[in-house]
N, C-alpha and C positions, 0 to 999 in steps of 0.2 A: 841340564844334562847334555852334556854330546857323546855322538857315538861317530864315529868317523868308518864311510867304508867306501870301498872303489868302484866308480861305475867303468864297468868298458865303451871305449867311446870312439877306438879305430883302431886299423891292424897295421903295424908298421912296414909290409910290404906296400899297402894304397900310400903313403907319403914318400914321395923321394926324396932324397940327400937336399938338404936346402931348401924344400919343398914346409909349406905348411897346411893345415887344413880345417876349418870351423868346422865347429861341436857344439852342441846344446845342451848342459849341464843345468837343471833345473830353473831351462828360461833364461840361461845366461850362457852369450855367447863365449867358448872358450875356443883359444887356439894353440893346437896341438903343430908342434915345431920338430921336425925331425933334422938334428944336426949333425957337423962332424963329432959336435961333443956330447951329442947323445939328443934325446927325446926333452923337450920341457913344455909347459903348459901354462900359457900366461890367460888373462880376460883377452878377447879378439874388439879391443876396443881403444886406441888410443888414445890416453891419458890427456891430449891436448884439444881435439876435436869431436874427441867420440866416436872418430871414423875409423870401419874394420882394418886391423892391422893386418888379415888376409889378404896375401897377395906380396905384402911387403918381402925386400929382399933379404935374405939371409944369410951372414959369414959370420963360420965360427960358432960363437952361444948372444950375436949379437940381428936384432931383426930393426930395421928401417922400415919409418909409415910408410905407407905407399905413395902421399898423397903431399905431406909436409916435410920429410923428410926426418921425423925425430928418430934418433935411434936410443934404443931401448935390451939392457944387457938380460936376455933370458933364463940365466940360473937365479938370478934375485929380482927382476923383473925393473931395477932402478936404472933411471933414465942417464944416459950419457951425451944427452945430445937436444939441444933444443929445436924447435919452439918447444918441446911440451917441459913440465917441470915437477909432473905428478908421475912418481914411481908406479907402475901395473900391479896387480894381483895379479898370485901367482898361486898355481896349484900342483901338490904333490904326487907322480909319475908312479905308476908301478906297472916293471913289463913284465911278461909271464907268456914265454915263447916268442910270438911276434904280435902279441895281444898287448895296445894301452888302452890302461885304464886311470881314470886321474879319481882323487880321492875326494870326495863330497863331506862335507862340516852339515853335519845338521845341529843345531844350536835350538835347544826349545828351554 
């Protein structure tokens, strides 16, 4: 059975333009990406080292590790850019004022 529903998880006045911000969605770090092309929510975890992608720069709908440099497209989460070669999970955005909340999969 799944039931899918939104947790709130930041308010888009605390992230600035370009800005991102770790989340902790049931023990998994997420990272909330406030863009010119809007809000999206990828895992805060790069695909290629495991290292938090917080912090990493953002242009566009597109965020670079901090640390490696992979860059990684945030509407689908597929990577553009090596070293890594593992697309991210990605989670779905719902705003409601200046309230995000990303949408939690429970699977039993």
């Amino acid at each position: 059975m799944m039931s899918d529903e939104f947790i709130y998880v930041a308010d888009i006045t605390d992230i600035e333009i370009n800005q991102s911000q770790s989340v902790e969605l049931d023990g998994k770090p997420i990272l909330i990406c406030h863009t010119t092309k809007g809000i999206f929510a990828v895992e805060d975890k790069c695909s290629h080292a495991d290292i938090p992608l917080c912090g990493g720069q953002i242009i566009d709908n597109f965020i670079t590790c901090p640390v490696h440099g992979a860059v990684f497209d945030l509407t689908d989460g597929s990577v553009q850019s090596p070293p890594a070669f593992e697309d991210l999970e990605t989670f779905e955005v719902q705003i409601e004022g200046t309230s995000i909340s990303v949408k939690k999969s429970i699977s039993e």
